[in-house]
C-alpha positions as CSV (number, residue, x, y, z in Angstrom):
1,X,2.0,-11.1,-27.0
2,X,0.8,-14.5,-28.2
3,X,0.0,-15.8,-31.9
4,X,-3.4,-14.9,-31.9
5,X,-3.1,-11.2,-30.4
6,X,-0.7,-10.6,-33.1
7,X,-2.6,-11.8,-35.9
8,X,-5.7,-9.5,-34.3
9,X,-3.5,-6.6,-34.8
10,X,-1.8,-7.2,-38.2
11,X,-5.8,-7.9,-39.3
12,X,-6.5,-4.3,-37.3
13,X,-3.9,-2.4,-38.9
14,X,-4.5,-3.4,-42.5
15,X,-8.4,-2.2,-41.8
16,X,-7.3,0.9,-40.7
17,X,-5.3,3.7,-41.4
18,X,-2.6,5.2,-39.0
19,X,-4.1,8.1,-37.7
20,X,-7.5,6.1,-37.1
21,X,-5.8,3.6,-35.3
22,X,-4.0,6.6,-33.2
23,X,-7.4,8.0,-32.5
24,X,-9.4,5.2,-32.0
25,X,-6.8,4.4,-29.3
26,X,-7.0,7.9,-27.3
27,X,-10.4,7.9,-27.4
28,X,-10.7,4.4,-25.6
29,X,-8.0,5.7,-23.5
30,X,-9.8,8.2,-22.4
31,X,-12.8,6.0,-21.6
32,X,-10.7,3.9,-19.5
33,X,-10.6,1.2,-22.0
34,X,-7.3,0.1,-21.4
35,X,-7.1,-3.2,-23.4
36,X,-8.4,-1.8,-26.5
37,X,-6.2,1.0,-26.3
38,X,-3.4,-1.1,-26.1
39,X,-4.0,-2.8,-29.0
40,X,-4.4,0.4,-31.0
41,X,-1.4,1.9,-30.0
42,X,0.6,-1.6,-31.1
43,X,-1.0,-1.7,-34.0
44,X,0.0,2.1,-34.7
45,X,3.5,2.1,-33.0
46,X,3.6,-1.5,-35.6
47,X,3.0,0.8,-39.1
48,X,5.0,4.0,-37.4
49,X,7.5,2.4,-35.1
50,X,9.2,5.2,-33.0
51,X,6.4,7.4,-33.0
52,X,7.1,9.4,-29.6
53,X,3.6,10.0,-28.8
54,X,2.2,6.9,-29.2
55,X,5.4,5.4,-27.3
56,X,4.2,7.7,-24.5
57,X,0.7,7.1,-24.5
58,X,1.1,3.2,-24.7
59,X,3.8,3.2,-22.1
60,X,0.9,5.6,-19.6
61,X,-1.7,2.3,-20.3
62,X,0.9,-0.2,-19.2
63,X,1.6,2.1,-15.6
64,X,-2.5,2.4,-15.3
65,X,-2.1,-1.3,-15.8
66,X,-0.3,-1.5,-12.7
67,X,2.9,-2.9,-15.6
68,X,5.4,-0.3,-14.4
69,X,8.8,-2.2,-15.9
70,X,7.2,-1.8,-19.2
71,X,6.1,1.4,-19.3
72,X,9.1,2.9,-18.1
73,X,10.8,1.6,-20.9
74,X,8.5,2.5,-23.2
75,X,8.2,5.6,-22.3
76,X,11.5,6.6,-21.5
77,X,11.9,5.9,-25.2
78,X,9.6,8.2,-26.2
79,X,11.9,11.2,-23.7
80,X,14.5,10.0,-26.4
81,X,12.4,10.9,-29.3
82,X,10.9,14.2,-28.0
83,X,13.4,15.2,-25.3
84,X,11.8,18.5,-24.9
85,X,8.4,17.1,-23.7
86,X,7.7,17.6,-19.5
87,X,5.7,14.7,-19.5
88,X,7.7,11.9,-20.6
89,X,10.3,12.1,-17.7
90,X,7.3,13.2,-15.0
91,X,5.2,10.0,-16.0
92,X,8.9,8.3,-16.3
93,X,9.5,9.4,-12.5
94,X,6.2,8.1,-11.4
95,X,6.7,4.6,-13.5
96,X,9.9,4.2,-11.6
97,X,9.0,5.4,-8.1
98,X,6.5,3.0,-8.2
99,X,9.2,0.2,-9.4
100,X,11.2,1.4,-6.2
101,X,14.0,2.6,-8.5
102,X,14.3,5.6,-6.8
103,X,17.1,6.9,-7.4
104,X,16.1,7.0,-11.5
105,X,13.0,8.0,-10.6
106,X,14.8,11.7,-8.8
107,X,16.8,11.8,-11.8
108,X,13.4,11.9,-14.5
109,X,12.0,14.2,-11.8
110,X,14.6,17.0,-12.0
111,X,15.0,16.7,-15.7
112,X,10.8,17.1,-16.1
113,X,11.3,20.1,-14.1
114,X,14.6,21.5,-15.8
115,X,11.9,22.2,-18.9
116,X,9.1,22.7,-16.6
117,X,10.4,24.6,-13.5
118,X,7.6,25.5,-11.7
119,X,5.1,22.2,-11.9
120,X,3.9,21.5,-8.2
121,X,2.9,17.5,-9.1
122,X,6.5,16.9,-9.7
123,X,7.8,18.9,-7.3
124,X,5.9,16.8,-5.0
125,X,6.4,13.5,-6.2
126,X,10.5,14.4,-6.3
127,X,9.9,15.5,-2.6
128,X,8.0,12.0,-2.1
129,X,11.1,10.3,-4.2
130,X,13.8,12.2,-2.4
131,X,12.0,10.9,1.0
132,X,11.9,7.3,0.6
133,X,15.6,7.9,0.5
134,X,16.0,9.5,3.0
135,X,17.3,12.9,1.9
136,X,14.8,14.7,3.7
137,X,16.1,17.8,3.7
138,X,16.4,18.2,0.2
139,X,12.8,16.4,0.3
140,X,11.7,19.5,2.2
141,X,13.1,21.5,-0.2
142,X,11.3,20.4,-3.0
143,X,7.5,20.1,-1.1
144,X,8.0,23.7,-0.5
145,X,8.7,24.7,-3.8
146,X,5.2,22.9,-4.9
147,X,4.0,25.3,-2.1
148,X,5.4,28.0,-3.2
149,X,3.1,27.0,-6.7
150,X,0.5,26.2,-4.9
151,X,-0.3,26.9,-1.4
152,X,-3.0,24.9,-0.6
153,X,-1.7,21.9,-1.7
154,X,-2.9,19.0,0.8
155,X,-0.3,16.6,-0.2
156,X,2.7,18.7,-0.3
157,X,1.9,19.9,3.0
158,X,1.4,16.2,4.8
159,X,4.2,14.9,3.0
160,X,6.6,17.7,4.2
161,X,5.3,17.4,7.7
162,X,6.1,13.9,7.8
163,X,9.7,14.5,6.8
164,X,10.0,17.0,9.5
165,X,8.8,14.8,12.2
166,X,11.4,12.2,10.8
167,X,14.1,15.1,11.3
168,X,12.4,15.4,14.8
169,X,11.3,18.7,14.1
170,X,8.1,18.3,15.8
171,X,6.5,21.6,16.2
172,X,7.0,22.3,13.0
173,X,5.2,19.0,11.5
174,X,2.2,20.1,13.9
175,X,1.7,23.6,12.5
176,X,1.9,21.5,8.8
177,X,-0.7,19.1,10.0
178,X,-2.8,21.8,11.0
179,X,-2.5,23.8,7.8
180,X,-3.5,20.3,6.0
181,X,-6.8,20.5,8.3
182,X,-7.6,23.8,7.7
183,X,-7.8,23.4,4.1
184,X,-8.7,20.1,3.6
185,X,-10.9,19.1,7.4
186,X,-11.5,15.3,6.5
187,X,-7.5,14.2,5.5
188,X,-7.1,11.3,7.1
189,X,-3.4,11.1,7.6
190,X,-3.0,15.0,8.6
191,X,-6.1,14.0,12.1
192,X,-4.3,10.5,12.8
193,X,-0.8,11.9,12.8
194,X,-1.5,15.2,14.6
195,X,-3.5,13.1,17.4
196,X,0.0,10.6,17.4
197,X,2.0,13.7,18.2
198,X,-0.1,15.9,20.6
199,X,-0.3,12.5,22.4
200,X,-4.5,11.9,21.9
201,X,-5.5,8.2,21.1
202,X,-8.5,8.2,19.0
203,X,-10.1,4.3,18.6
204,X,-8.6,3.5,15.3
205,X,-6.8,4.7,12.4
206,X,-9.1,6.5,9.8
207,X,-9.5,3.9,6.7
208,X,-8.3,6.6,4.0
209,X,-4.8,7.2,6.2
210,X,-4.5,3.5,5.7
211,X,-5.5,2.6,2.4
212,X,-3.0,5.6,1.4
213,X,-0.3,4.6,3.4
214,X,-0.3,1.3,1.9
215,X,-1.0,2.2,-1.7
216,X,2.0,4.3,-1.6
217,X,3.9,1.3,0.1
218,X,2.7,-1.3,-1.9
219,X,5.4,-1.4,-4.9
220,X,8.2,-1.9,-2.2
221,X,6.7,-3.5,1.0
222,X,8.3,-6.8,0.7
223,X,12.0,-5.1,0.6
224,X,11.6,-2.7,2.9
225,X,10.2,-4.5,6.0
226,X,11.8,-7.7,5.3
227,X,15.5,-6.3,4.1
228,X,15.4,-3.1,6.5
229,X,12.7,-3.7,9.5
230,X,13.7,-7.5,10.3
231,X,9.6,-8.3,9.7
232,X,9.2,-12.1,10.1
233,X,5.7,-13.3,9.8
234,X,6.6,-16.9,9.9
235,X,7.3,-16.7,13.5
236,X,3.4,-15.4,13.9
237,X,2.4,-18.7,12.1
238,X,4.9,-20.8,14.1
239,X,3.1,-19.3,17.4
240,X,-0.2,-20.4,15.8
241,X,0.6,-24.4,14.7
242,X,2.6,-24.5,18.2
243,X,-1.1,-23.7,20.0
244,X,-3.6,-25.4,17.7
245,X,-1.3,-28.4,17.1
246,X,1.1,-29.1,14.6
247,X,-1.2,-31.3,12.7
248,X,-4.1,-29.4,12.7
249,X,-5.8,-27.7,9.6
250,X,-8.1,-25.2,8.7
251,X,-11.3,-25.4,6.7
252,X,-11.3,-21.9,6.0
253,X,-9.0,-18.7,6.8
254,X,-9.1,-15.0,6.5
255,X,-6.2,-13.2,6.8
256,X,-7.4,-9.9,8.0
257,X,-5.1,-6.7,6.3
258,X,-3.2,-9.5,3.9
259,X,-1.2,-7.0,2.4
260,X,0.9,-8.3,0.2
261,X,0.2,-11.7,0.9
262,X,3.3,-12.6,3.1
263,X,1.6,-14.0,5.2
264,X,-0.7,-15.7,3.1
265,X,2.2,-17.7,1.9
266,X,3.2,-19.4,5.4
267,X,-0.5,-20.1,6.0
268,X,-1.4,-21.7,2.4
269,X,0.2,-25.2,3.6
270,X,-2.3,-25.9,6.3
271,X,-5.7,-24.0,4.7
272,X,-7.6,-25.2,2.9
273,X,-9.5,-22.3,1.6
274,X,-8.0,-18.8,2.4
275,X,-9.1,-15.6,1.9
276,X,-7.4,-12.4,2.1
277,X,-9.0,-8.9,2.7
278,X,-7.4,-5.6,2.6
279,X,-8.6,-2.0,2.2
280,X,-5.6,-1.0,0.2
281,X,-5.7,-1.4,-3.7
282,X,-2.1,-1.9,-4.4
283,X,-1.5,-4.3,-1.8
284,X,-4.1,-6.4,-3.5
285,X,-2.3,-6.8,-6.5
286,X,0.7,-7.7,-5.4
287,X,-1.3,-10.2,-2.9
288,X,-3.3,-11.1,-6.6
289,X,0.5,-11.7,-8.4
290,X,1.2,-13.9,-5.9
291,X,-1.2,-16.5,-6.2
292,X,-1.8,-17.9,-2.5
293,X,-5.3,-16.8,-1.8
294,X,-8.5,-18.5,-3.1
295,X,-10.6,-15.0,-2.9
296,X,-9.3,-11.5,-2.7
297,X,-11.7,-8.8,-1.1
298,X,-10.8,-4.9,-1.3
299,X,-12.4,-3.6,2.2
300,X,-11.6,-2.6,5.5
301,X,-12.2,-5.6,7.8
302,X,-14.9,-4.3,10.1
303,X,-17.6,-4.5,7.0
304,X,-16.2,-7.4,5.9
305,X,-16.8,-9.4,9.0
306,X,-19.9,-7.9,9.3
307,X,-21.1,-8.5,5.8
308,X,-19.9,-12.0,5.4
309,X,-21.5,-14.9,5.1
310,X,-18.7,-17.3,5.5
311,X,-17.7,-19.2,8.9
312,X,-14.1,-19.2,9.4
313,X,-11.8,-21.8,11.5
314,X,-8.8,-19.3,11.6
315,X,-8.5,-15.3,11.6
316,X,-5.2,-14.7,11.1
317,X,-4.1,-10.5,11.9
318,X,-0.6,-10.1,11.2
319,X,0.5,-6.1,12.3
320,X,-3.0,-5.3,11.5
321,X,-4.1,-4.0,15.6
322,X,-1.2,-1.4,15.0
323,X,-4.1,0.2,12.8
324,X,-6.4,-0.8,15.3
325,X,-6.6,0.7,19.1
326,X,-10.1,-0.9,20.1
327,X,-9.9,-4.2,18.9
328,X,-13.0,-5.3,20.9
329,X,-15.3,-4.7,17.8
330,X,-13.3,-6.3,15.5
331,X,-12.9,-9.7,17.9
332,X,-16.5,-9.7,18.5
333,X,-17.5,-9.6,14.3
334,X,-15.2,-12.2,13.7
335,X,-16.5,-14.3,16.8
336,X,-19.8,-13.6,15.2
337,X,-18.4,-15.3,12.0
338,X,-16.3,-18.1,13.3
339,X,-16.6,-21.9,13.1
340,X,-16.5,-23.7,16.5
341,X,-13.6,-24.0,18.1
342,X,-11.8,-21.3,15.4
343,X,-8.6,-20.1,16.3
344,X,-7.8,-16.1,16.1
345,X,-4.0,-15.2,15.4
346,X,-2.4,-11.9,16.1
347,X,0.7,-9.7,16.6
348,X,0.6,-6.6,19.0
349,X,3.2,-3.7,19.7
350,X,3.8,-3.9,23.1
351,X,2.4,-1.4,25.3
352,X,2.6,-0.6,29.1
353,X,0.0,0.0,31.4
354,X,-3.5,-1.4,31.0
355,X,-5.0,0.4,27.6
356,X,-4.0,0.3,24.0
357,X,-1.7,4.2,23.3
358,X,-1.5,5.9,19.4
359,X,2.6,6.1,19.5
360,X,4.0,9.3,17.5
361,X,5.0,6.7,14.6
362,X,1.2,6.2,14.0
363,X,1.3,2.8,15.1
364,X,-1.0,1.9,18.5
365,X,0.6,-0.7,20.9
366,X,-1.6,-2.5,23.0
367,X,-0.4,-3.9,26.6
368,X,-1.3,-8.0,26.7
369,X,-3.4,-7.3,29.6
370,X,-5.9,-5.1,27.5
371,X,-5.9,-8.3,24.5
372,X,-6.6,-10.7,27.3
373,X,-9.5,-8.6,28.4
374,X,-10.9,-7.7,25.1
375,X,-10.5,-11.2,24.1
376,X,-12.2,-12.9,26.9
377,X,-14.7,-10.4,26.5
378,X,-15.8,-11.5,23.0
379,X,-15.5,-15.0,23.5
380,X,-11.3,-15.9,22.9
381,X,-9.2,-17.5,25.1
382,X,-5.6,-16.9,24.7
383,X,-3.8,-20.2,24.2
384,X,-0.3,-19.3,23.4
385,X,1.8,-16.4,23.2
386,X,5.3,-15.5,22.6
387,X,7.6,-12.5,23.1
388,X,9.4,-11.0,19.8
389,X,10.4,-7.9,18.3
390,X,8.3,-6.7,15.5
391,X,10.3,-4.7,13.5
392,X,13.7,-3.0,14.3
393,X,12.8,0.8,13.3
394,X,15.8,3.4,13.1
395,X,18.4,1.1,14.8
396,X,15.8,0.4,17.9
397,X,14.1,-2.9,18.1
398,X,10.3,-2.6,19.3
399,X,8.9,-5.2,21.7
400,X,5.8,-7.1,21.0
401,X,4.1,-10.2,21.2
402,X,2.9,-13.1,18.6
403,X,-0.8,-14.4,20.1
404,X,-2.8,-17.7,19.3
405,X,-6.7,-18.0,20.9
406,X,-9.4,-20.3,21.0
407,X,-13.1,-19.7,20.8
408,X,-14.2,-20.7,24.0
């Protein structure tokens, strides 16, 4: 907090009593006011330090803030204060999931539910925790205890079907997907992962399984498929300057599903202006925090191309077609937005046959006949391409390719 804020506050507090501060602050709170709610709840938590509810409540405006650090510690002060409050160690556990702390975040979880047995929202999120660390049986465990509280609960039920097609217990994630459907018809995840099972391969990944895959994802991306899947998107940019020269620049980039802006990083050096677009929230900010983009769009990148009205020298898809089984529409929208002589960079699974398939992971792998064919379609020429592995998943490495065209 600079100077100035704290002069604001001191000036706020001596206008106002306690409680009216306290108030004032709950009631912009609940308008989604966050900034002014903050500065209520300092200015209260300043003239009644250690007061557990206001500990709690500021530390829930720093998480909605997306400023999980601090609100776990403020509000795992507050559990201190008023250890026989639920809340404090549920809203603790969701602060410090999202910080990737997991194994804290299990611990908050079981002691919300020690005074709150029977909660189905933490039972869940502890089965969600329990699952990024791989205890999936005891993940299991807890998805159907929220079941046992609430039956038709969507989430629980995907979530638990996921863990048992990790355990390979594949009939039994298919009668969960279906369940999921038959409450809840539109869910996204439950139709694209029971298609990647039975073996169907649909066009593309529905935009809500993706945007929630990646939300959820967002807090520990960089760790996880750097540190445990061997990602390397420099080698995709390497493929690129090896094509279009290593001298060449770009005007203007998009990189299409930026994520967290890994990418974005390689590519800043030779851009001039980039852009990055992703449908995901979460992986915006982090993109945002890192500070390599010059515009930051939240959409899926179909309307984007198709709304624009900027002309592009490179498109840039890093691990984006695994999202994307019929890339011919995408090619041909950002043909339709491209400079002359742009340049279109991409990574593929690899794929046999001819066609594009929906694997059981969720992921589609293309064969590089099908991307030379949709690309020559819409106008690209494949300049270079090199063979790499994409990720190592489970011990196994997975084949692909890094690919650099021209617009012909």
């Amino acid at each position: 907090m600079n100077r100035a804020e704290r002069r604001r506050l001191e000036k706020l507090g001596r206008r106002t009593s306690p409680l009216d501060l306290l108030n004032d602050a709950a009631r912009f709170h609940r308008a989604g006011q966050l900034a002014e709610a903050e500065s209520r709840y300092r200015a209260f938590l300043d003239s009644s330090p250690g007061h557990a509810q206001a500990l709690h409540l500021l530390g829930l405006v720093c998480h909605q803030s997306g400023r999980n650090k601090e609100a776990a510690e403020f509000i795992a002060e507050a559990e201190k204060r008023a250890p026989g409050d639920p809340d404090a160690p549920y809203n603790l556990g969701n602060c410090l999931m999202a910080e990737a702390r997991l194994d804290e975040a299990a611990d908050a979880f079981r002691r919300s539910l020690a005074l709150r047995p029977r909660h189905a929202e933490t039972l869940n999120n502890l089965g969600t925790t329990l699952q990024r660390l791989s205890r999936l049986e005891e993940a299991i465990e807890a998805y159907r205890g929220a079941l046992d509280v609430e039956p038709d609960r969507p989430d629980a039920l995907s979530n638990m079907a996921h863990a048992l097609l990790t355990l390979g217990r594949s009939e039994e994630a298919i009668s969960a997907y279906r369940l999921v459907l038959a409450r809840q018809p539109e869910h996204g995840t439950a139709r694209h992962m029971l298609a990647a099972i039975t073996g169907e391969t649909p066009a593309s990944a529905p935009d809500d399984y993706v945007r929630r895959l990646f939300d959820e994802y967002s807090g520990r991306f960089d760790r996880h498929v750097i540190g445990e899947l061997g990602y390397a998107p420099q080698r995709f940019v390497d493929v690129l300057r090896r094509a279009a020269g290593p001298e060449r620049r770009f005007a203007s980039g998009v990189d299409l599903g930026c994520g967290t802006g890994m990418s974005g990083a390689f590519l800043r050096p030779i851009v001039d202006r980039l852009v990055g677009v992703d449908l995901s929230p979460g992986m915006l900010a982090q993109a945002e925090a890192r500070g390599v983009y010059d515009d930051l769009s939240l959409a899926a990148i179909d309307p984007f191309l198709a709304k624009s009205s900027d002309r592009f020298d490179l498109f840039f898809a890093a691990d984006v077609f695994m999202y994307v089984g019929a890339v011919d529409a995408l090619l041909a929208k950002a043909a339709a937005r491209a400079a002359p002589r742009a340049w279109f960079a991409c990574s593929i699974e690899t794929a046999e046959g001819a066609g594009f398939v929906l694997r059981p992971s969720g992921r589609y792998a293309h064969s590089l006949a099908y991307l030379e064919r949709a690309m020559a379609a819409t106008g690209w020429q494949i300049r270079d391409q090199e063979a790499l592995t994409i990720r190592t998943e489970h011990g196994t490495a997975i084949p692909g390719f890094a690919i650099a065209a021209e617009l012909r």
